[in-house]
C-alpha positions as CSV (number, residue, x, y, z in Angstrom):
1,X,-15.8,-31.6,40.6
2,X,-12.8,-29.8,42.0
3,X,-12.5,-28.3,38.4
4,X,-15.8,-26.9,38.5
5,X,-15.0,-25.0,41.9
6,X,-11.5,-23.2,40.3
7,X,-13.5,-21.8,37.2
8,X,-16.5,-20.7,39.4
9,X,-13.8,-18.8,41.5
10,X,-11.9,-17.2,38.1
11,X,-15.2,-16.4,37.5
12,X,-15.9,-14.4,40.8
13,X,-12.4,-13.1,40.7
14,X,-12.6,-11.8,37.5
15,X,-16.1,-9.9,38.1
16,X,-15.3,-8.9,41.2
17,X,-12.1,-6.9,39.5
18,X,-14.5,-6.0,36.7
19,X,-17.3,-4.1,39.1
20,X,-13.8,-2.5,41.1
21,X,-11.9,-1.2,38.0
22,X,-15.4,0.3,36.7
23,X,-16.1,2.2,40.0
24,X,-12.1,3.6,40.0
25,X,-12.7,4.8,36.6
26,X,-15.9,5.8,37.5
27,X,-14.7,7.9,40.0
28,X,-11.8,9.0,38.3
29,X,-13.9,10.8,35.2
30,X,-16.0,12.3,37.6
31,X,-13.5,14.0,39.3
32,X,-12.1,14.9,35.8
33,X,-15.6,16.4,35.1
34,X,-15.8,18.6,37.9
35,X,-12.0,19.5,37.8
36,X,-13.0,21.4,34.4
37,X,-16.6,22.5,35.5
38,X,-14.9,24.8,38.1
39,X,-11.9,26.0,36.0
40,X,-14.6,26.7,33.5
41,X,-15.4,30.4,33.7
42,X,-15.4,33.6,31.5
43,X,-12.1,34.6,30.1
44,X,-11.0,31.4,30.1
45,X,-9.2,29.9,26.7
46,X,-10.7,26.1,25.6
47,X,-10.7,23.5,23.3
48,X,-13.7,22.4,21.4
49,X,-14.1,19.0,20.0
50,X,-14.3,19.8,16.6
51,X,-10.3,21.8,16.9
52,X,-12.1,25.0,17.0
53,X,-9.7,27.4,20.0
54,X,-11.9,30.3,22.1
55,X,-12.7,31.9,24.8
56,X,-15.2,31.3,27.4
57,X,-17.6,34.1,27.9
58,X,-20.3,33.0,29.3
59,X,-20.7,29.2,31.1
60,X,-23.3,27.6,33.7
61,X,-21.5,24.4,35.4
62,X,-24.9,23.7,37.4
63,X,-27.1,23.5,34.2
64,X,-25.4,21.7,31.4
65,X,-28.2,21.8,29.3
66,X,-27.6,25.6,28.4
67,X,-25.5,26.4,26.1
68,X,-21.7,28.0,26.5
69,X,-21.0,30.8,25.1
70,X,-17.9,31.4,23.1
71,X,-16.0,33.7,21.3
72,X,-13.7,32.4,18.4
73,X,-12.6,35.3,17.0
74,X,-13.0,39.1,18.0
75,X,-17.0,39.6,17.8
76,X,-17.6,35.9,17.2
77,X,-19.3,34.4,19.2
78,X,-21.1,30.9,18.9
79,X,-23.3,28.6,21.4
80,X,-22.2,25.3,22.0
81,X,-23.0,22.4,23.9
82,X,-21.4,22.1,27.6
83,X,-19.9,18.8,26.3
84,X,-18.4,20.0,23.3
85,X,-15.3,21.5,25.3
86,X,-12.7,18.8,25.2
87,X,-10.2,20.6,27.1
88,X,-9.0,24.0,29.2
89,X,-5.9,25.3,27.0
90,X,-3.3,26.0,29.7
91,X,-0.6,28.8,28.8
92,X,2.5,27.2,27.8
93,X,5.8,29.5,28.3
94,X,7.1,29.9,24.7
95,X,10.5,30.9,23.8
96,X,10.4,32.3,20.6
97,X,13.9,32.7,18.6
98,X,14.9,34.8,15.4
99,X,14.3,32.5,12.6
100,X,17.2,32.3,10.1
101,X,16.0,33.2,6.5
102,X,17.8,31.6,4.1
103,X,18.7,32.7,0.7
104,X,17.4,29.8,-1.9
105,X,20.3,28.3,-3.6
106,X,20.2,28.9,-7.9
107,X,22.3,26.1,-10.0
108,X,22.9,27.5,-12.9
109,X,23.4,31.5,-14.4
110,X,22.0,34.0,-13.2
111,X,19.9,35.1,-16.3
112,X,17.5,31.7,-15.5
113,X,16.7,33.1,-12.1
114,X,15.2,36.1,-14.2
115,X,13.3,33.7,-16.1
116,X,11.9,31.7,-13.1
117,X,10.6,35.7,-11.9
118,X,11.8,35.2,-8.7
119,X,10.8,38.5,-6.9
120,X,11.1,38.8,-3.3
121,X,8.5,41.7,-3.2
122,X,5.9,39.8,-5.0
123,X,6.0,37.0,-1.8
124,X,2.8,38.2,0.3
125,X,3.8,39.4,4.0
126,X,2.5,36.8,6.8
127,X,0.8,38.8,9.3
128,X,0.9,38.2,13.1
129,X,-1.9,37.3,15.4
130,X,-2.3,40.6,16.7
131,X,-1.6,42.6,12.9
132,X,-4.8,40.3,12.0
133,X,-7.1,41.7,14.9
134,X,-5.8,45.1,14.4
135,X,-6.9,44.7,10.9
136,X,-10.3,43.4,11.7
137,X,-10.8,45.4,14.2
138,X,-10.0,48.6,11.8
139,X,-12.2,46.8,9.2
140,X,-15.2,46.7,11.9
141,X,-14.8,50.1,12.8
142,X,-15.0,51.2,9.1
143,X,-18.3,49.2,9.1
């Protein structure tokens, strides 16, 4: 009998810590929700779920039901689903340094780098983010 009475109280202790650790995490994603609901708004860089980066431009935190608005790329923009932004993307501070640029390293003579064709001009240039909107927005002007 008195071993009946310990697991009917494990039981209750362990429900009762169930029901409390649901309401704190309850609570907690709440809060999360509305935390990004109000730092939601135009202008505002996020994260959707499927790894796609934007920018808010238009947003209604009181009717989730409409969709967001958002621009992925200069004249792009796409409706999404309220719930499909995973995260606000906070500006990081980004020290950028000079890159070394190494020379590659050739065993051998010099004639059998001639027959690799090793040509630096040939290597296509990487453009910046800001050289690949000026371009796109030159092209759209052409348009």
């Amino acid at each position: 009998m008195p071993m009946e009475f310990i697991l009917f109280g494990l039981l209750a202790v362990l429900l009762v810590f169930m029901i409390f650790n649901t309401r704190k995490r309850t609570k907690a994603m709440k809060a999360e929700q509305e935390e990004k609901a109000t730092k939601t708004v135009p202008g505002v860089k996020v994260l959707l779920q499927g790894g796609i980066y934007g920018t808010i431009v238009a947003y209604d935190p009181e009717d989730l039901d409409s969709p967001a608005l958002v621009e992925i790329a200069p004249g792009t923009i796409i409706e999404v689903h309220s719930q499909a932004i995973l995260r606000i993307v906070e500006p990081k501070d980004v020290v950028v340094e000079d890159a070394l640029v190494q020379e590659p390293v050739v065993d051998g003579p010099v004639d059998a780098v001639d027959d690799i064709a090793v040509n630096k001009t040939d290597a296509p240039a990487i453009e910046t983010t800001e050289e690949t909107r000026a371009r796109l927005e030159r092209d759209a002007d052409d348009k």
